[in-house]
Each structure stands twice: as C-alpha cells, then as structure tokens.
N, C-alpha and C positions, 0 to 999 in steps of 0.2 A: 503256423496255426492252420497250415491247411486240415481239410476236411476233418475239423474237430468235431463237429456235431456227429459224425459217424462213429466217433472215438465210444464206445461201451454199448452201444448197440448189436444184436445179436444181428447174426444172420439173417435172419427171417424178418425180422424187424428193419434193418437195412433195403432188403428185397422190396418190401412192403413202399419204403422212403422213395424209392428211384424207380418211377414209370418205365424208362429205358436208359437214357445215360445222366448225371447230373450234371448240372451245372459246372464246367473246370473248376478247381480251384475252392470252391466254397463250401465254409467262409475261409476268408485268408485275413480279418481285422474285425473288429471288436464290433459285435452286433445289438443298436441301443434299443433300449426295450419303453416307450413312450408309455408313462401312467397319468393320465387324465384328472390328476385331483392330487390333493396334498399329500406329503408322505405323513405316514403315520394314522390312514385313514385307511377302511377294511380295504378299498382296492389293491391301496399300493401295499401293504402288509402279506394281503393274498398274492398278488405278482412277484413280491420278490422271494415268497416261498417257493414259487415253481420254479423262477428263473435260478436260485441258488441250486437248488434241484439239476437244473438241466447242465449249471456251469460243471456242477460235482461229476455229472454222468460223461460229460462229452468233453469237458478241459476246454470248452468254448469261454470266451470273455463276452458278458453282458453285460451295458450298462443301464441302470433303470435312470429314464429322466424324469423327473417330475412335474408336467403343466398342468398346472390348476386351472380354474378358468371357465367361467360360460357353460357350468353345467356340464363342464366337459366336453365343450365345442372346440376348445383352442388345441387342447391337447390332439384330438381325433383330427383336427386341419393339419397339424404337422407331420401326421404321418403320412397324408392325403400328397402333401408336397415335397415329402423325400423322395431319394431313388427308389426305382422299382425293383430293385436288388438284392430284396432280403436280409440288407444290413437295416434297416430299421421296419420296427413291428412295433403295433400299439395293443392296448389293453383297450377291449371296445365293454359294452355292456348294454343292459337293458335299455336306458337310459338312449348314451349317446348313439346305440345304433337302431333303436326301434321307437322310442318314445319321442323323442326328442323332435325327431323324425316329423309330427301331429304336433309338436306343441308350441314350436317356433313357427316363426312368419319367415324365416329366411337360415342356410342351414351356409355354414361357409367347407359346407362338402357335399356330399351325393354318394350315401352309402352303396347304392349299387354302381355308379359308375365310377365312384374314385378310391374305391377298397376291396382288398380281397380278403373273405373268410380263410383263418387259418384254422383255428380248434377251438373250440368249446370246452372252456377250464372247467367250471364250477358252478352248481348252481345253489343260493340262499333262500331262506325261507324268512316270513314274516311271522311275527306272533301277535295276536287281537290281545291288548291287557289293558286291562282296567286297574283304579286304586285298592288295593288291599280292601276298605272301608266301604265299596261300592255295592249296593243292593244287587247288583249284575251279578249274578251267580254263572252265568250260561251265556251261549251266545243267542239262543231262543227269549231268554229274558233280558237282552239286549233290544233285538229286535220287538220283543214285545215293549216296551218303554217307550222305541221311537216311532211306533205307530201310537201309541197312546198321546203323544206331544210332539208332532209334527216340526220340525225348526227348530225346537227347544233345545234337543242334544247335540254335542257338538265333538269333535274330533279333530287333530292336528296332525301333522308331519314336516321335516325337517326343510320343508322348501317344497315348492312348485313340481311338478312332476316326478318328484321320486318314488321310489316303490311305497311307502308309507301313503302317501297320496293317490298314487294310482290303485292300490290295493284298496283303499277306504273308498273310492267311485265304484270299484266294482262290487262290492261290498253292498254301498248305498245303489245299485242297480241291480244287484239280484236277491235283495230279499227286500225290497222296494222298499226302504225306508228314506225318511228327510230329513237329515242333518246338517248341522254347518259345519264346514272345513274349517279350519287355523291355519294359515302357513305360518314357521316358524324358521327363523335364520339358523336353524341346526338342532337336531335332535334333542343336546341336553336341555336348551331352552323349554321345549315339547315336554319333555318328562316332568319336570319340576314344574310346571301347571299343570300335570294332569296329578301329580301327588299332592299338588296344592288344594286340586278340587276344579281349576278351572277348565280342564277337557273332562270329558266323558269314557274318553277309551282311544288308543294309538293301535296304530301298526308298525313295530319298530321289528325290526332283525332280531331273531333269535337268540345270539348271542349277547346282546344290547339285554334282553326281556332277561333271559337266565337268572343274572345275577341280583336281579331285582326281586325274580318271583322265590328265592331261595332267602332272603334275604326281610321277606313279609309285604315288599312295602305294594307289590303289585300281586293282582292274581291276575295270569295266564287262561284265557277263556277257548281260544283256538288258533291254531296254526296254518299258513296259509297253503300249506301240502297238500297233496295228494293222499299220503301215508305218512305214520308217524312219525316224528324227527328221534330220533337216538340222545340228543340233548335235552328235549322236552315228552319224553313217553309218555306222560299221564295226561299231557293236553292233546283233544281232540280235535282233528282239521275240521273245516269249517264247513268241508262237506260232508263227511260224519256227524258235525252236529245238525245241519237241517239246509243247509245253504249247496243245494247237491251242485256239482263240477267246479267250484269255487277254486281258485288255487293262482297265487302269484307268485312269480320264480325271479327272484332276483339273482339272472346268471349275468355270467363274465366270459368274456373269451377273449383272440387274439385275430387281429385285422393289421393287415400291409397294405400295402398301394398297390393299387390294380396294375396291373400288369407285369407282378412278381412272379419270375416263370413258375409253370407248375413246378418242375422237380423241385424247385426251393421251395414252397408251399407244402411238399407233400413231405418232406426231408424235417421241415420245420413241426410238421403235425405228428409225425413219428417219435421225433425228440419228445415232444410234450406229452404222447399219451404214454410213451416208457417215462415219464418224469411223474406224473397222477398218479401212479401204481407204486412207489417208494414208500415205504413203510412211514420217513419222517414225514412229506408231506400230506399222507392220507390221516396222520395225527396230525398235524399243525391246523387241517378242513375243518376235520371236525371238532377242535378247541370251538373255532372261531364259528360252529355252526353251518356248516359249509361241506358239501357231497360232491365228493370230484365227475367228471361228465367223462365225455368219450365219444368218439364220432370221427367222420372225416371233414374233409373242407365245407364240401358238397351241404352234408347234413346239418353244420352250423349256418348255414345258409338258408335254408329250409327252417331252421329255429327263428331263426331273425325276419322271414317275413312273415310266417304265422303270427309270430310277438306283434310286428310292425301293425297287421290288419287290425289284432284283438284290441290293440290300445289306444288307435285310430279309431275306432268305433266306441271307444269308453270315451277320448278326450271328446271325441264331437255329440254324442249323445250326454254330456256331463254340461255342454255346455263352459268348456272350458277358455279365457280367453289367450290367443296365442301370444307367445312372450316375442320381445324384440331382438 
C-alpha cells in the first residue's frame, strides 16, 4: 500500500501535495477516519461520501469510526490521542471545533494545541420555517410579531448549541427580537411541535426544510446564506430579507493531531480537494444540501477562529449557561 494516496493524482496536484520530500513510506496501513456522531446521521453520511471518493481515487484503505458522544467531544479526544502520523484523521465541525469551544466549562482537548487543520469539506446552510398555517408570511412579519409580544414567541432546536440554536441567537441578536428557545433531544421531536403549533418557527438544515416545504406542511421563509441555495431558489436569505450580514454556515472539515508532519497534511489536503471536484460527490452535496469548500490547511484555520470569536460573542452575549 505504499504511497497510495499519490495513486490517481496528477502531476501537478502531486507537486502541490509535497513541500519538498514526503514522508518514506506513507501510508503503508489502513488510515481511520474518526466521525464524531452516529452513523447514519448527516456527518457521517457526508464523511463517508468523501472518504469512498478518496479510497476510489488513490486505492488507499479508510476506515470510518464512529464515536458518538458529548456533542462530539469524545470522538474529537480520540483523535487528539492518536499518533501524530496521519494514519488517524477526524471529522471536526462547527460545533466541536469552534462552538463547543464557549459552551463547555471544560473541553477534554485544545483545538489549537492538540489539532491540526487539514481541509475544509463542506459547508450547510439553515432554513427559518414556520407551519404551513402560520400567519408568518416573511421574515419581516416574523420579526414584526416578536416585537409586538415580547417572550410570547418561541423557537426550538435539536439540542444545546447546534447550528439550529446558535442560528436562532443570532437571529434573536440582530434583528432584536425576544423569544424563547426549546431545546429538544433531536430534531424530529422539534418539527412535530412546531406542526403541532407548539413552536413558532425552526432553524433546521436545508435538506431537513426541503421536503417538508414541498410537501405543504412547512413554508420556508429564509435561508441562512449569503446567496441563494440551488435546493431552495425561491427562498430568500435572511439578509435579502432585512436582517443585513446574517448568515450561519454549518461547515465540516478534517483535523489530526498536532504534530502530523506537514507533508502528510498537505498530501492529505491534496487527496481531498481532488476528491470535492468528482462529479459523484459534488451530486451526493448537494442531494443532501451541502456546497463543497476548498482551501489549504492554513485557511481552514483562519475559518475556525473567525467561527470561534463570532460564536463566543453570540454564546456570552445570549447569556448562555455553560454545559458540563
């Protein structure tokens, strides 16, 4: 199995992989790929789309593991305490590498000192939806309600700090409104109250919203983009409707343990931005609502502490209490 991840890279792309010499040998044994949450859930669905990807292109063996766990603390600690070798890489996120970060009292890692950025897969988007039946026509006639009734309106998300939650603080922080949270032990729980009547309006993923809003039982009011989703064209982002820079990005990417030499880092980055650009994966994204990224190590880096400051300043301005 030596240097199988070289195996279907171009020249250029190769050049690109290796600063000056790589690593002897690597890899030479099966490289596990750590997903932080159940299989069967968008992370690990989205990981082992790339990683099938990258085995196809290079004849490398990956195993995805799956630890659930603590929001995603436990998985992220195991790859914190493997070798520094580049046989094990985890799937890091908004979440466990920037939120998480502000929302715990105690982190059993140190994204900057016990990780290293490899690439930047993907990023998700959220959608604002209210019930089919819902006088909310808009996201301005949202806002105008919850200034008219102060605490009255309420909103939910899938659990404590996820983008549904963190997107609904930013939400209730930039177009000033006061409403109550829900936290809820998982999404479907969330939805089937808010069709019941007993929320007001969710921030759920895109691909979650879809088949609802096609379906009657939801209408789609805004999306938490920058620019239009391709899955949802006729809904307006949030900052087109009136909530100007508004935007939450639910990205994902790939973190090893610090002190993985560069040339494996840059080797491993290389594999995965020729793995994004495969016709089957850039259709497998965007089924699931999801726009592939691109970048080097460096610049996922740069993603995750901007994220980190913006949502350190949401959790402590929200008043949020930190979790054990």
């Amino acid at each position: 199995m030596r240097n199988l991840f070289f195996r279907g890279l171009s020249a250029l792309a190769l050049g690109a992989a290796l600063s000056a010499t790589a690593v002897a040998g690597y890899p030479d044994k099966p490289i596990t790929f750590v997903v932080p949450s159940a299989a069967g859930g968008s992370p690990d669905v989205l990981s082992r789309l790339i990683t099938t990807q990258l085995a196809r292109d290079t004849g490398a063996t990956l195993v995805v593991e799956n630890r659930p766990g603590a929001a995603g603390n436990i998985g992220i600690a195991l790859v914190k305490r493997a070798a520094a070798d580049g046989y094990t890489v985890g799937y890091g996120n908004i979440n466990t590498l920037a939120v998480n970060r502000s929302l715990f009292k105690r982190l059993p890692y140190d994204v900057d000192q016990d990780l290293a950025p490899v690439a930047h897969l993907f990023d998700l988007y959220n959608a604002l939806i209210v019930p089919a039946d819902s006088p909310v026509k808009s996201v301005q006639d949202l806002i105008d309600r919850a200034r008219k009734a102060p605490g009255r309106l309420s909103y939910g998300a899938s659990g404590v700090g996820t983008t549904g939650h963190m997107g609904g603080e930013l939400f209730k922080s930039m177009a000033k409104v006061d409403v109550m949270f829900i936290p809820y032990n998982g999404g479907p729980a969330a939805i089937q109250d808010l069709l019941g009547g007993r929320l007001d309006y969710l921030f759920v993923n895109t691909s979650e919203a879809a088949p609802l809003v096609k379906s009657g039982k939801v209408r789609a009011i805004g999306v938490s983009s920058l620019k239009r989703l391709p899955l949802m064209p006729d809904v307006p982002t949030l900052d087109e409707a009136g909530v100007k820079g508004y935007e939450t990005v639910s990205w994902g990417g790939v973190v090893a343990p610090k002190g993985t030499p560069d040339d494996v880092v840059a080797t491993l980055n290389a594999a995965i931005q020729k793995a994004l650009q495969a016709p089957d994966v850039r259709a497998g994204l965007a089924t699931l609502g999801a726009e592939p990224a691109s970048g080097s190590p460096a610049e996922f880096k740069q993603l995750i502490d901007r994220e980190t400051a913006k949502w350190r300043q949401i959790i402590e301005s929200a008043g949020i209490e930190k979790l054990d």
